[in-house]
Backbone as CSV, one residue per row, in Angstrom:
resi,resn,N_x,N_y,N_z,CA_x,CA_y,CA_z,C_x,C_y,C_z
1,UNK,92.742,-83.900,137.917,92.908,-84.676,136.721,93.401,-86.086,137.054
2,UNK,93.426,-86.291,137.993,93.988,-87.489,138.568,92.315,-88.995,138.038
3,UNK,93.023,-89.594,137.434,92.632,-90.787,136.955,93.294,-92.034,137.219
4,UNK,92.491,-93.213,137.522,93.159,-94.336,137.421,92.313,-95.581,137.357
5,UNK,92.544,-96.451,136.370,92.364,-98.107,136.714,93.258,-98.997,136.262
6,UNK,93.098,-100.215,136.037,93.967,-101.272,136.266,94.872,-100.970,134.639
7,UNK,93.704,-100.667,133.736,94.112,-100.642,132.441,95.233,-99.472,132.026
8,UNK,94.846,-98.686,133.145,95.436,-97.228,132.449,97.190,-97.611,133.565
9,UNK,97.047,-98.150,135.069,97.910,-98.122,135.328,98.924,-99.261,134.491
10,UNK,98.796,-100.008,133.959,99.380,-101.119,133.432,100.267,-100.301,132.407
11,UNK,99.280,-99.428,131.570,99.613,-98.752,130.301,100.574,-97.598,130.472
12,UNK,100.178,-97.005,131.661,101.636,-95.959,132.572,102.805,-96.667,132.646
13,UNK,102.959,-97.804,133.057,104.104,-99.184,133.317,105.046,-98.861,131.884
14,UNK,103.569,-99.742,130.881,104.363,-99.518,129.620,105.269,-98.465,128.549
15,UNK,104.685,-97.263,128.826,104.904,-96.093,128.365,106.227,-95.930,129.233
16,UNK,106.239,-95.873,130.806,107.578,-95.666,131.214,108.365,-96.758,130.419
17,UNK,108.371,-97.770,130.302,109.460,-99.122,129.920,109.419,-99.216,128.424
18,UNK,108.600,-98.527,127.543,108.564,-98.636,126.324,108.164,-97.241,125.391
19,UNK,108.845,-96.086,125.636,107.877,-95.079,125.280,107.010,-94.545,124.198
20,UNK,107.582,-95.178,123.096,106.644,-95.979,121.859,105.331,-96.451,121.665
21,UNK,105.063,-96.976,123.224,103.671,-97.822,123.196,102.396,-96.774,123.113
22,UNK,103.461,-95.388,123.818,101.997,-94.716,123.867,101.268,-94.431,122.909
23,UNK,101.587,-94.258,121.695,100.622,-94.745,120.661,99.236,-95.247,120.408
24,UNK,99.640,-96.508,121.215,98.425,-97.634,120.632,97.536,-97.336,121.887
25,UNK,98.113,-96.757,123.283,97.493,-97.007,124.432,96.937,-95.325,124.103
26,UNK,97.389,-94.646,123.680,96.601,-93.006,123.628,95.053,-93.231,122.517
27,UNK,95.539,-93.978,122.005,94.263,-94.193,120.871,93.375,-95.249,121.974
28,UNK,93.530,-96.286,122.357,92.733,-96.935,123.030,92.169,-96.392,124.448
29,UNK,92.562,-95.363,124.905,92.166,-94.596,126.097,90.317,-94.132,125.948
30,UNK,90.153,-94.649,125.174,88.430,-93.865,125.632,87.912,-95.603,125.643
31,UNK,88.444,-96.515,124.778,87.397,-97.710,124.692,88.096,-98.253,125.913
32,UNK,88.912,-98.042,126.687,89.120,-98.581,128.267,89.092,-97.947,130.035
33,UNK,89.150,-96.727,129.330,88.655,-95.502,130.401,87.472,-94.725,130.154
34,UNK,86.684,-95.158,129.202,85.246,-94.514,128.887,85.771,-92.691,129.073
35,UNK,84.077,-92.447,128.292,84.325,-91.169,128.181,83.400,-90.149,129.472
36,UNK,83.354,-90.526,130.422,82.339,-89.691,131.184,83.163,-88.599,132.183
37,UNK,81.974,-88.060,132.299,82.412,-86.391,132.758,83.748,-86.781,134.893
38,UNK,84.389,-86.690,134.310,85.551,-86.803,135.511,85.964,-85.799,136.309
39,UNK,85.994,-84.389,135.869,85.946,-83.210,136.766,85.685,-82.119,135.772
40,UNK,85.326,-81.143,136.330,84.938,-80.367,135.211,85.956,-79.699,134.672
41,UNK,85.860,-79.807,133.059,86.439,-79.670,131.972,87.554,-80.894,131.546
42,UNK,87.156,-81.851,132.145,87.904,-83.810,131.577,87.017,-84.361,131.714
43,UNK,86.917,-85.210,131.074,86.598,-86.266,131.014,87.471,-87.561,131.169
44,UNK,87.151,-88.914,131.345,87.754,-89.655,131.769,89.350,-90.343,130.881
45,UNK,88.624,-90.257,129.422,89.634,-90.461,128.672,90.903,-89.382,128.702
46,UNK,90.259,-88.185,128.710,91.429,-87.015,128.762,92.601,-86.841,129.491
47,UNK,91.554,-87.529,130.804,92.366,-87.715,131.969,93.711,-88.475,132.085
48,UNK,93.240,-90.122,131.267,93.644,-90.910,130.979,94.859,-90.649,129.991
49,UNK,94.792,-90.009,129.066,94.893,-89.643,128.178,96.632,-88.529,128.976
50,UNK,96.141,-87.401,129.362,97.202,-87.031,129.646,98.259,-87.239,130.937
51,UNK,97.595,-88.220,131.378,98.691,-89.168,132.126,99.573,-89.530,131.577
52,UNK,99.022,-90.291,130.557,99.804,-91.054,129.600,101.045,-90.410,129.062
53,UNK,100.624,-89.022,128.610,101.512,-87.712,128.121,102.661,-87.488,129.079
54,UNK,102.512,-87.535,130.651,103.001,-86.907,131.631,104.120,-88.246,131.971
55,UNK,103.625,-89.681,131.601,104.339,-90.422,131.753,105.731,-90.690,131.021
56,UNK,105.604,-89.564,129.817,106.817,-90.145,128.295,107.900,-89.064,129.343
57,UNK,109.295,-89.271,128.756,110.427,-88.828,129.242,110.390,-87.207,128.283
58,UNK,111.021,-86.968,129.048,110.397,-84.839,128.369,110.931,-84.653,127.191
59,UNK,112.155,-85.407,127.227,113.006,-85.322,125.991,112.374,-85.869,124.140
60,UNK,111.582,-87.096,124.919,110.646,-87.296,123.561,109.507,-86.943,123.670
61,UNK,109.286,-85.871,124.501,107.222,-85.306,124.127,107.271,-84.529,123.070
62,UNK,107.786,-83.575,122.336,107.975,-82.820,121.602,107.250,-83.881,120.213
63,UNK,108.454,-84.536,120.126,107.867,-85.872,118.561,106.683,-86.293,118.438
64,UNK,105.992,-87.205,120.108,105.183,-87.556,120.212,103.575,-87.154,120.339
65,UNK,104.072,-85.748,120.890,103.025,-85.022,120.869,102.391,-84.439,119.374
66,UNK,103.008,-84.722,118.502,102.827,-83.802,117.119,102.700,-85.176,116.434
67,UNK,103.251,-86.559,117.134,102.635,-87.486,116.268,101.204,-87.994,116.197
68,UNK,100.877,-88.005,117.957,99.195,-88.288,118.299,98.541,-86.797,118.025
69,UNK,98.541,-85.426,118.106,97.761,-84.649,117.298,97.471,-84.928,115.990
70,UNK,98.789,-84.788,115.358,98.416,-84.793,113.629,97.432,-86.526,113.107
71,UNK,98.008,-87.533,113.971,97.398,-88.636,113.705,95.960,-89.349,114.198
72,UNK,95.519,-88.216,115.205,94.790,-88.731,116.174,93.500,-88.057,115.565
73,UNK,92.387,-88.700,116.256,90.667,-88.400,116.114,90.525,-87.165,116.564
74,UNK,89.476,-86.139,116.132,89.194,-84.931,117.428,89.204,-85.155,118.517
75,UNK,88.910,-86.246,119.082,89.360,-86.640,121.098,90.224,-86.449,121.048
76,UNK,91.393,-87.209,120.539,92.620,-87.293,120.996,93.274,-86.615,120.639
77,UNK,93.084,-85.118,119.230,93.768,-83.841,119.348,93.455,-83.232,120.792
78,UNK,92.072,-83.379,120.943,91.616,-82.250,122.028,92.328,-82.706,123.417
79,UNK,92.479,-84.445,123.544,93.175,-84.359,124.845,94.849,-83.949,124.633
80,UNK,95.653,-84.140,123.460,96.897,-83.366,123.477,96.680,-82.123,123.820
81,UNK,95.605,-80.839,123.576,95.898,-79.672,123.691,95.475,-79.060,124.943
82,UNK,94.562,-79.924,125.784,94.329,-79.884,126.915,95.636,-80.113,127.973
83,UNK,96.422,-80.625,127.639,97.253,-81.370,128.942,98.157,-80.771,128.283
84,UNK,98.704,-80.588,126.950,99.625,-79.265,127.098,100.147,-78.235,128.116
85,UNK,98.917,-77.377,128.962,99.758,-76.797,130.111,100.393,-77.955,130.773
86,UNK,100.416,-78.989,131.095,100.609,-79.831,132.051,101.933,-80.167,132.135
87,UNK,103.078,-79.859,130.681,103.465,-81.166,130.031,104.899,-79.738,130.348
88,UNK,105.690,-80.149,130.727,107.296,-79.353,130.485,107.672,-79.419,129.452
89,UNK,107.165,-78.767,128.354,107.612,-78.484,126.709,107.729,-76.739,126.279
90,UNK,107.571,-76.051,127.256,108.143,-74.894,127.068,106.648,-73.985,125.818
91,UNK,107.303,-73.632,124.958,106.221,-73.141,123.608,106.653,-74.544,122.560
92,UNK,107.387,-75.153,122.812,107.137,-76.425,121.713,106.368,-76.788,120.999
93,UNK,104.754,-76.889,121.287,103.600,-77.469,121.025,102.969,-76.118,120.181
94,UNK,103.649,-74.727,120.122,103.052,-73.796,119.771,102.109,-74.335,117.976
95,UNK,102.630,-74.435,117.591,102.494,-75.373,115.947,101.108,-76.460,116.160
96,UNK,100.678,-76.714,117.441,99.810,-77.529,117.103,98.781,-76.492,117.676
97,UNK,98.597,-75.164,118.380,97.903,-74.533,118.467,97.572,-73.730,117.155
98,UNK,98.280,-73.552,116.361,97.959,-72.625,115.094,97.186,-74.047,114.176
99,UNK,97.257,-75.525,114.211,96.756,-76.182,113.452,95.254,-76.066,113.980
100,UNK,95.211,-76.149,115.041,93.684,-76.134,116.474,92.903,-75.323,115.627
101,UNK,93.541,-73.679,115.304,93.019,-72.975,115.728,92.645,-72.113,114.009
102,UNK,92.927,-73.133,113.220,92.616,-73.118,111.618,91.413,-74.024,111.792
103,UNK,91.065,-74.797,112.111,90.079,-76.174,112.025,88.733,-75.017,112.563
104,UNK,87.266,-75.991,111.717,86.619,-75.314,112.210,85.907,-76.199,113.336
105,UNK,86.608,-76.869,114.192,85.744,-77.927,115.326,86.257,-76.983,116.555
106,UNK,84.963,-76.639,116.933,84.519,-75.626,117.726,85.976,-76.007,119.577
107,UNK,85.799,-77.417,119.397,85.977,-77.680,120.416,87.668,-77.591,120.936
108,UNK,87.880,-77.880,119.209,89.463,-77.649,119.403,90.094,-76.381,119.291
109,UNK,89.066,-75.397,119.018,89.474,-73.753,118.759,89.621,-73.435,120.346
110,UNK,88.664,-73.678,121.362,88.416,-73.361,122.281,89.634,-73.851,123.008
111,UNK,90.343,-75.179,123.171,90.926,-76.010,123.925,92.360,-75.329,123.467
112,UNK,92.257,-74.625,122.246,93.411,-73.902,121.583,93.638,-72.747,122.247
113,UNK,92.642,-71.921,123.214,92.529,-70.803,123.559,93.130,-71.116,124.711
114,UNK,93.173,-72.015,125.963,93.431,-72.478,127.316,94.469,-71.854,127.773
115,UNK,94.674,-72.687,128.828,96.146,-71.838,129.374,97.647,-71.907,128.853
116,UNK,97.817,-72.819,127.775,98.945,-72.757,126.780,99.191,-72.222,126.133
117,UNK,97.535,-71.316,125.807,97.624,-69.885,124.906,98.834,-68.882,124.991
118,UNK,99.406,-68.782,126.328,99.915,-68.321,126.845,101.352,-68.084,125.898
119,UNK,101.380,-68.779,125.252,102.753,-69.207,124.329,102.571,-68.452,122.744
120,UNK,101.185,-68.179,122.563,100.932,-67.522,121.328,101.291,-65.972,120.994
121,UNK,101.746,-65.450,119.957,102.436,-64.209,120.036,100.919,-63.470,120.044
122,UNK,100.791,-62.307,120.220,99.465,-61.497,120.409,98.613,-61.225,118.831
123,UNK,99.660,-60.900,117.569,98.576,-60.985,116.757,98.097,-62.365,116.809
124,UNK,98.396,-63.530,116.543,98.128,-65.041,116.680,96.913,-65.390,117.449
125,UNK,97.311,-64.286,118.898,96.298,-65.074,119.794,95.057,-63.765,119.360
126,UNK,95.062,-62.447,119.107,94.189,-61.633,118.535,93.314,-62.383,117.564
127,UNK,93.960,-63.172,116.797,93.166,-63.767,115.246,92.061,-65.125,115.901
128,UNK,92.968,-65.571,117.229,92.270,-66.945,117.182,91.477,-66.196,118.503
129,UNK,90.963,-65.132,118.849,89.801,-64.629,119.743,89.059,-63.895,118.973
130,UNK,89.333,-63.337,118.022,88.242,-63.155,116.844,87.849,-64.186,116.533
131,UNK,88.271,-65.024,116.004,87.616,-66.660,115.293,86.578,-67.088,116.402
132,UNK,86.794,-66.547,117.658,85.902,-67.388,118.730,84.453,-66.688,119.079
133,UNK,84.597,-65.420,118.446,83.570,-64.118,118.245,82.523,-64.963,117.093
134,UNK,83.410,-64.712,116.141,83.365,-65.442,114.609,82.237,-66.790,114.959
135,UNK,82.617,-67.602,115.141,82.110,-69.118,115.544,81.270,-69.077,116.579
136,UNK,81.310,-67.965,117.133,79.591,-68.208,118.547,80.800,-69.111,119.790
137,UNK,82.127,-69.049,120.054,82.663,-70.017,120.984,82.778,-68.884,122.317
138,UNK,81.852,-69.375,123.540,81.720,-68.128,124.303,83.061,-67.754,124.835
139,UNK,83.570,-66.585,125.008,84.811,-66.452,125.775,85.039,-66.470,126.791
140,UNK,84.433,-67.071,127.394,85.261,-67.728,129.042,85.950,-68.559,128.538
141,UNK,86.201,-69.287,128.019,87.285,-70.337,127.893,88.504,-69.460,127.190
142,UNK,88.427,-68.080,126.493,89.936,-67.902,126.754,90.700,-67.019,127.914
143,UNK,91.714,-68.199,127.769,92.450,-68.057,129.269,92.830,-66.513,129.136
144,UNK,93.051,-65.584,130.291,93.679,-64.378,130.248,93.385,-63.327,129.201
145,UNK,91.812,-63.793,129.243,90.954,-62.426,128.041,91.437,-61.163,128.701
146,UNK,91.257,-60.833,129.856,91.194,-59.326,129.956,92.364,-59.277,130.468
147,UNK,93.455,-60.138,130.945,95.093,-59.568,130.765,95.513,-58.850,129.308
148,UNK,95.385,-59.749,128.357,95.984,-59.773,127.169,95.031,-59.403,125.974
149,UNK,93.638,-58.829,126.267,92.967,-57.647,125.443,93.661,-56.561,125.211
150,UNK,93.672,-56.011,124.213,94.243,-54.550,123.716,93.460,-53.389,122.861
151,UNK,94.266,-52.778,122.734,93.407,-51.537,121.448,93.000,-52.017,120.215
152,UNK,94.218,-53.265,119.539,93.848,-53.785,118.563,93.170,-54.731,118.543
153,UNK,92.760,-55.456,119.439,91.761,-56.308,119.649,90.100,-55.620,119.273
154,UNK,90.227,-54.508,120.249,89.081,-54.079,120.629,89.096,-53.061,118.585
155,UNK,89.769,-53.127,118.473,89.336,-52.140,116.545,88.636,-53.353,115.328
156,UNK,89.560,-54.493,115.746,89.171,-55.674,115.055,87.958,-56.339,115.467
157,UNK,87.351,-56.121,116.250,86.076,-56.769,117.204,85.545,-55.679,116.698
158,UNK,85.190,-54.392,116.814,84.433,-53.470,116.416,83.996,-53.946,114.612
159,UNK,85.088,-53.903,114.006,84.976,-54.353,112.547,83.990,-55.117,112.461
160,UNK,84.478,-56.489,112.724,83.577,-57.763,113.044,82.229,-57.354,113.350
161,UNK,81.860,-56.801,114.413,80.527,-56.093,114.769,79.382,-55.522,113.677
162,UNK,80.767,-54.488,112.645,80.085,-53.758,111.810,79.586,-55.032,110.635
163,UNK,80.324,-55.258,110.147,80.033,-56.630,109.387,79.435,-57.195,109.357
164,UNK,78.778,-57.884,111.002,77.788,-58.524,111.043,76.212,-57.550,111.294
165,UNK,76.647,-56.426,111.387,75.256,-55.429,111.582,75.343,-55.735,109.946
166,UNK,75.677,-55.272,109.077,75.233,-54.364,107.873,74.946,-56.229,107.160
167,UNK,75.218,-57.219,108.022,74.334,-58.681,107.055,73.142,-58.734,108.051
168,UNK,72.963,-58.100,108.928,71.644,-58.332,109.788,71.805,-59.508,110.793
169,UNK,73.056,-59.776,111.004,73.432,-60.857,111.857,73.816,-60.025,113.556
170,UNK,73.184,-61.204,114.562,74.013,-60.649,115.895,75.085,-61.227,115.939
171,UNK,75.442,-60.179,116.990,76.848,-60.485,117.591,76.817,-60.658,118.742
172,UNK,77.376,-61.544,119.565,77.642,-62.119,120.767,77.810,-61.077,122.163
173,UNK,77.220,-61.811,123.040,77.045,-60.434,123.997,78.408,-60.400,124.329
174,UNK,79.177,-61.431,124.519,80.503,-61.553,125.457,81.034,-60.770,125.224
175,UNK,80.984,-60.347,123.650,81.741,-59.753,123.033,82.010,-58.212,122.852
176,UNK,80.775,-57.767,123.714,80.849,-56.699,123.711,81.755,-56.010,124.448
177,UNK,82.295,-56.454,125.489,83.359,-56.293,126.475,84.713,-56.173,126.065
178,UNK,85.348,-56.722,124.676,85.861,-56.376,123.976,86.178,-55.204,123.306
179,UNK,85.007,-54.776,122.712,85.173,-53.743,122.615,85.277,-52.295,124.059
180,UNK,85.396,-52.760,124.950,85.844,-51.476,125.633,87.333,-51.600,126.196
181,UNK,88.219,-52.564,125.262,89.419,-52.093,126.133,90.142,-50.490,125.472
């Protein structure tokens, strides 16, 4: 995840000496670090983006982080919930995974599922791996599917199944794996 140019290091400067700024510099991170593919699963802004995050003092990420989600574009939710694992906030951020993971933008359900999931209580994270059944979002992207699959997973996925048989709809192959825990 390592990113850098002149713009973004300048803007690291500022954020350490002003931690306020990150604001204006988290929103401007794609029109100065473009958006192209940087390693797989970032992109350049993201990258950019959660530098920026990694740069604020730990004590104010908590505020800030819930100020650029709630205020920010779908990029710039999706790069808060991405760099979340990254960030020493403990389950803090848990609240912006349950907002993720109400929305129907595919991208932020998924980025909701990651390795911060980790922080979600099991019905929580049960509801938001149905939703990903639900929505066609394939499940490789959630982190620790077959750690944290269960019996009730696999009764509620069966449901789902039936539901979509008796409208004549398929259901996702991934998903079938689900049903055998």
């Amino acid at each position: 995840m390592e990113f850098s140019n002149a713009w973004l290091d300048a803007g690291l400067a500022k954020v350490a000496a002003d931690p306020s700024s990150v604001t204006r510099l988290f929103a401007a991170a794609g029109r100065h670090c473009g958006r192209a593919e940087h390693e797989p699963g970032w992109t350049t802004d993201q990258a950019a983006r959660a530098r920026l995050l990694l740069a604020l003092p730990a004590a104010e990420l908590p505020g800030h982080l819930d100020d650029l989600y709630r205020h920010g574009d779908a990029g710039e939710k999706l790069a808060v919930l991405k760099a979340l694992p990254l960030l020493p906030i403990g389950d803090q951020a848990v609240p912006l995974l349950h907002d993720a993971i109400r929305t129907n933008d595919t991208r932020l359900v998924a980025a909701a599922l990651g390795p911060y999931a980790r922080h979600l209580d099991q019905p929580a994270w049960r509801q938001a791996v149905l939703k990903c059944v639900f929505m066609g979002i394939p499940l490789a992207v959630v982190d620790r599917l077959p750690e944290r699959a269960d019996t009730e997973l696999a009764a509620m996925t069966a449901g789902l199944r039936e539901e979509r048989a008796a409208a004549g709809r398929a259901f996702p192959e991934d998903a079938l794996t689900l049903l055998e825990v």
